[in-house]
N, C-alpha and C positions, 0 to 999 in steps of 0.2 A: 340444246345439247342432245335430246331425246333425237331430234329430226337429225341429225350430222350421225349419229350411233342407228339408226335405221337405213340411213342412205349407206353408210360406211358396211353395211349385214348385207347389203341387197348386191353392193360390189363384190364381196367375200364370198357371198353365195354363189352368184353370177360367172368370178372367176375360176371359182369351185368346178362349176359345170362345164365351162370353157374347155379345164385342163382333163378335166374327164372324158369328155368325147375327144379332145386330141390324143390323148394316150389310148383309147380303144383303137383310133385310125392309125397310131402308129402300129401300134401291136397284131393289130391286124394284115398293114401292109407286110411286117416284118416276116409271119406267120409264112403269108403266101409267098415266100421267096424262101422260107427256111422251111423244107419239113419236118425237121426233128424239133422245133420247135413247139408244135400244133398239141403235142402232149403237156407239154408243159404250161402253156398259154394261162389256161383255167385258174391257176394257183395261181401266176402271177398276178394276173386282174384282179385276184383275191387281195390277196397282197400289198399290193397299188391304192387299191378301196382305201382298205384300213389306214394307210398311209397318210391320204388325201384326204381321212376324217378327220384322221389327229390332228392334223395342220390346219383347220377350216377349225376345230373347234379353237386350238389355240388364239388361230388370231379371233374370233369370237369374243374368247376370254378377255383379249387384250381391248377389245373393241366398248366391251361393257364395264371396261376400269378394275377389272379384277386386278388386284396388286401381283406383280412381275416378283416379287421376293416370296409371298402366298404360294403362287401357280408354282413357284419351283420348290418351293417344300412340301405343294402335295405333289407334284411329280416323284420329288425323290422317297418319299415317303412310298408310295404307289411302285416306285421302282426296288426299293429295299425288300418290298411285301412280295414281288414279285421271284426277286433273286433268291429271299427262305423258301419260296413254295416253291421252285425248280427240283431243289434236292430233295422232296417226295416223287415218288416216281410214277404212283397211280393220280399226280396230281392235273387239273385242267390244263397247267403253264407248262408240265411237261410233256403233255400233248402237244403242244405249240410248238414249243423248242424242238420235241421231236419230228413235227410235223416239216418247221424248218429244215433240221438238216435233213431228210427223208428226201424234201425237195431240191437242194443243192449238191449233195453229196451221196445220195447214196445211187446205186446200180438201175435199180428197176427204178422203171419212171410210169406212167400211164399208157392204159392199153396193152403191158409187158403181163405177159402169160406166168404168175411163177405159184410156187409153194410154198407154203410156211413148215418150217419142218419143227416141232415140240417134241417132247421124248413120250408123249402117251398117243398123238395123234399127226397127221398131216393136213393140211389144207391146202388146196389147189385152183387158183380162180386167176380170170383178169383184172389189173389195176382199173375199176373205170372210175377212179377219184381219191387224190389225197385234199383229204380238209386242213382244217386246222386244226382239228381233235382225232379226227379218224382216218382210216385208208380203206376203201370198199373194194370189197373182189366180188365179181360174179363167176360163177359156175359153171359147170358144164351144163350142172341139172335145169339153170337157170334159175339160182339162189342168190341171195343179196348177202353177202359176209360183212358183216363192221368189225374191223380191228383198229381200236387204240393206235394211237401212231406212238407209243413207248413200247407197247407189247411189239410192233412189226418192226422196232428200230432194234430190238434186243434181241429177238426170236432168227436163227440162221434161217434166210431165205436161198432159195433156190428160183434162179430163173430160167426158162425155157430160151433158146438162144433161137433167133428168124433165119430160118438159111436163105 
């Protein structure tokens, strides 16, 4: 049993890797035929990761007889835990949430010149990163800025437009 559950991790693993380098070559060829895409690339592969963990550890779980009624009531449990901590707003998961739609929907994307405008002060820098928690601007001065991705999802930005 032990030997079929070792061979069964190594295929899991294996395909794991497979699908990984094929999604970088696609993303990649996709890239270089789309320029507007080159900005946003980064995030997605982020993205992608996370995606292709979850689903490797799953089957994992499944592979070592974890019970399928178990796995889904700590997922949902995990997922409950997740939906209370959204509606804190200085929370880790609304960094994420925000970070998501930061990345799908909102205006500025990467490399986008803009400002964050607060009612005591201004900030001014290029996007060179949205994470999962944060959004980094660099400066003119040549400074590193971290803003929270709830604080830049909520704060009026202003973008510079490229003529």
């Amino acid at each position: 049993m032990l030997k079929i559950q070792i061979i069964e991790t190594i295929i899991a693993i294996s395909v794991f890797i497979v699908l990984k380098i094929f999604i970088k070559g696609y993303f990649e060829r996709v890239v270089s035929k789309n320029i507007a895409s080159k900005n946003r690339i980064k995030v997605v592969k982020k993205a992608l990761n996370i995606i292709l963990i979850s689903i490797l550890l799953i089957v994992l779980f499944s592979i070592f007889g974890v019970d399928q009624s178990e796995l889904a009531m700590f997922l949902g449990s995990v997922l409950t835990v997740i939906g209370i901590a959204l509606f804190a707003q200085w929370s880790f998961l609304s960094n994420i949430t925000s970070g998501v739609i930061i990345f799908f929907n909102h205006t500025a994307k990467l490399e986008d010149v803009v400002t964050i405008i607060d009612k005591d002060y201004e900030i001014e820098g290029r996007i060179s990163d949205i994470g999962l928690f944060f959004v980094i601007l660099k400066t003119k001065d040549h400074e590193q800025i971290v803003i929270p991705n709830s604080v830049f999802l909520t704060k009026m930005v202003k973008k510079k437009i490229q003529s």
